[in-house]
C-alpha positions, 0 to 999 in steps of 0.5 A: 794131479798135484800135492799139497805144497803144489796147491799152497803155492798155487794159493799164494799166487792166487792171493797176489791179486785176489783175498780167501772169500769168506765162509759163513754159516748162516743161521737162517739156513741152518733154521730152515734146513735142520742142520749147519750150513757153511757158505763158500762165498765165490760170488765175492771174487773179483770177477764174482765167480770162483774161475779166476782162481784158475785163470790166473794160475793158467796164463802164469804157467802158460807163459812160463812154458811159452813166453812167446805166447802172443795170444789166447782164444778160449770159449765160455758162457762167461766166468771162464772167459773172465777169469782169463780175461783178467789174467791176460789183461794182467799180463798184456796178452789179447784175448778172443773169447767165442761164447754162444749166440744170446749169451748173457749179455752183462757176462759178455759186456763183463769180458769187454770191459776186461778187454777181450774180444767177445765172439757169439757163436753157435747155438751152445757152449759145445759149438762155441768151443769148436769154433774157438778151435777153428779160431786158434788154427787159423790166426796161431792162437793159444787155445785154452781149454775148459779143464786143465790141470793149472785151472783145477789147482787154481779153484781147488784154492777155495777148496783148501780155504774151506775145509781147513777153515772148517774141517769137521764137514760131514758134506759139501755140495758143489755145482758141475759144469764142466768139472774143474771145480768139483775135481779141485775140491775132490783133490784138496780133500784127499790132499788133506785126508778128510772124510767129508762126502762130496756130492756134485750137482747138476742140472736136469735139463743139462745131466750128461755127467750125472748119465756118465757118472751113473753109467761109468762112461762118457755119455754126451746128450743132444741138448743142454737148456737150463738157465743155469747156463754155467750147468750148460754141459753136452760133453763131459771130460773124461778126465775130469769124469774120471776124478769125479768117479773115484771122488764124488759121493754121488751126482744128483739131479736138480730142475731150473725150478730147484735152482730158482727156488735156491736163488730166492733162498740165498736172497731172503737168508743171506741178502747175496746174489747167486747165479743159477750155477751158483745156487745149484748147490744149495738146490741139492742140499735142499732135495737132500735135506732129510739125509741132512738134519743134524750135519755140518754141510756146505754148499758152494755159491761159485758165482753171482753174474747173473742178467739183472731181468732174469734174478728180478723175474726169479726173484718175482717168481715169474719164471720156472 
C-alpha cells in the first residue's frame, strides 16, 4: 500500500494539527493481567478517536487530485465522520454526514459543532452508507469511503508511534470496524520488520469479519447490534479483508459484557474513558489472558466518545 517514507510523511502532516498520543504501560493492568501492558491512548486526540489521522491525510490528497472539489458526503456511527469533519472545516469544504436513526447523540452533536450537516438514515451503518451514495449522485458530492488507502496510511501513524516507541511487543490487540485500522498496524509492522502478533477483535453480536477471516471469504451477516457501535460491521471490505488475512494472527470474538467489563477496567486502572469500540481490544486481551502471562502486550484504546448515560450506567453495572 505504502512504504516507510510514505508513512513518515504521512506523520509529519498528521502533526501539522495534532501531537503523537502517548503510550503508557499501566501498572495496574500489568498486576491484574499477569503480564506488561502498553496502552495507545487514541482517546487523546482531537476528536478523541484514532480516525482523524486518516481524515486529515484524506481530504489533503482529495484536494491535491481535485481541487475543485466543492463538497463531501460520507457515512459513520461517528469518529469517521469527525475526523473528516474536522479536516473539511480545515480546509473550507461542506460536508454531509448520514449516520443511522438513533445514533449517538453526543458523537452527532460533535460533528454539528465541527460544522457538518448531520444526516439520520437507516436502521444501521450499512443503510447509512447507501444513502450517502444516493446523496453524492444527486447533489455532485465527493463520496468518501470507509477504506482507503489515504485513510489507512493516515491512522497507521499511531501505529508507527507505537511500535518504534516499544518495539520489543510480543502482541498487540486491536478493535475491527471496518479495518482501516487494524490494516494500518498490520502495514506499519511489516514496514518495520517486527515480529510482534496482531490480533483483531470484534464484537460477537456484529463478527462478519471474525466469519470472513475464519472462512477465507466475505461473509456479511443480517445484523450487526452491539453498543460498541464503532464494532457495528454487516459488510466487510475485501481489501481490507484481504490484509487482515495475510497479517492478523487471528480474529477473535468478544460479548457487549466483555466490552463493558474493559470499559470499568480502563476506569478504575488508568481513570481514562473508552468507548465500547475503544475497550474492545483489552476485552480480547483480557479473554486471552492465560496465553498472555509473562508478555509484553498493548491494546489500542481507539477512541473515547461515548454517550454520558450509557458509560454511567457501564460503569454502574446497569447494562450488559
Amino acid at each position: 500500500m505504502f512504504d516507510l517514507t510514505a508513512l513518515r510523511l504521512a506523520a509529519t502532516t498528521v502533526y501539522q494539527s495534532m501531537s503523537p498520543t502517548p503510550q503508557l504501560a499501566w501498572p495496574l493492568l500489568a498486576e491484574q493481567l499477569d503480564c506488561t501492558v502498553w496502552v495507545k491512548h487514541e482517546n487523546h486526540t482531537p476528536t478523541g478517536a484514532f480516525k482523524v489521522r486518516g481524515g486529515m491525510l484524506y481530504v489533503q490528497g482529495l484536494l491535491t487530485r481535485e481541487p475543485d472539489t466543492r463538497g463531501l458526503v460520507t457515512a459513520t456511527r461517528g469518529n469517521h465522520g469527525q475526523s473528516l469533519a474536522l479536516a473539511a472545516r480545515a480546509h473550507g469544504l461542506k460536508i454531509r454526514i448520514v449516520v443511522p436513526e438513533g445514533n449517538s447523540r453526543e458523537k452527532n452533536a460533535a460533528m454539528r459543532a465541527l460544522g457538518a450537516t448531520v444526516i439520520e438514515h437507516g436502521k444501521d451503518f450499512d443503510e447509512a452508507r447507501s444513502h450517502a451514495a444516493a446523496l453524492a449522485a444527486e447533489h455532485h458530492l465527493h463520496l468518501v469511503p470507509a477504506f482507503h488507502p489515504d485513510l489507512i496510511r493516515g491512522v497507521a501513524t499511531y501505529a508507527l508511534e507505537l511500535l518504534e516507541a516499544v518495539p520489543d511487543l510480543h502482541t498487540v490487540y486491536v478493535p475491527i470496524g471496518m479495518g482501516s485500522g487494524i490494516c494500518g498496524l498490520i502495514q506499519a509492522r511489516d514496514l518495520l520488520g517486527l515480529q510482534t502478533e496482531i490480533v483483531g477483535v470484534v464484537s460477537e453480536h456484529a463478527d462478519a469479519y471474525a466469519q470472513s477471516f475464519e472462512q477465507g471469504q466475505v461473509v456479511c451477516t443480517d445484523t450487526a447490534h452491539t453498543f460498541a457501535d464503532g464494532l457495528a460491521c454487516r459488510q466487510p471490505q475485501p481489501d481490507a479483508l484481504a490484509i487482515i488475512a495475510k497479517g492478523a494472527a487471528r480474529v477473535i470474538r468478544v460479548s457487549d459484557r466483555d466490552i463493558a467489563h474493559a470499559i470499568r477496567v480502563y476506569h478504575e486502572a488508568t481513570h481514562n474513558t473508552a468507548e465500547g469500540a475503544g475497550a474492545a481490544a483489552l476485552a480480547g486481551l483480557i479473554k486471552e489472558q492465560p496465553q498472555q502471562q509473562g508478555r509484553r502486550v498493548a491494546v489500542i484504546l481507539s477512541g473515547a466518545n461515548i454517550d454520558r448515560q450509557l458509560y454511567a450506567a457501564l460503569l454502574d453495572e446497569d447494562l450488559v
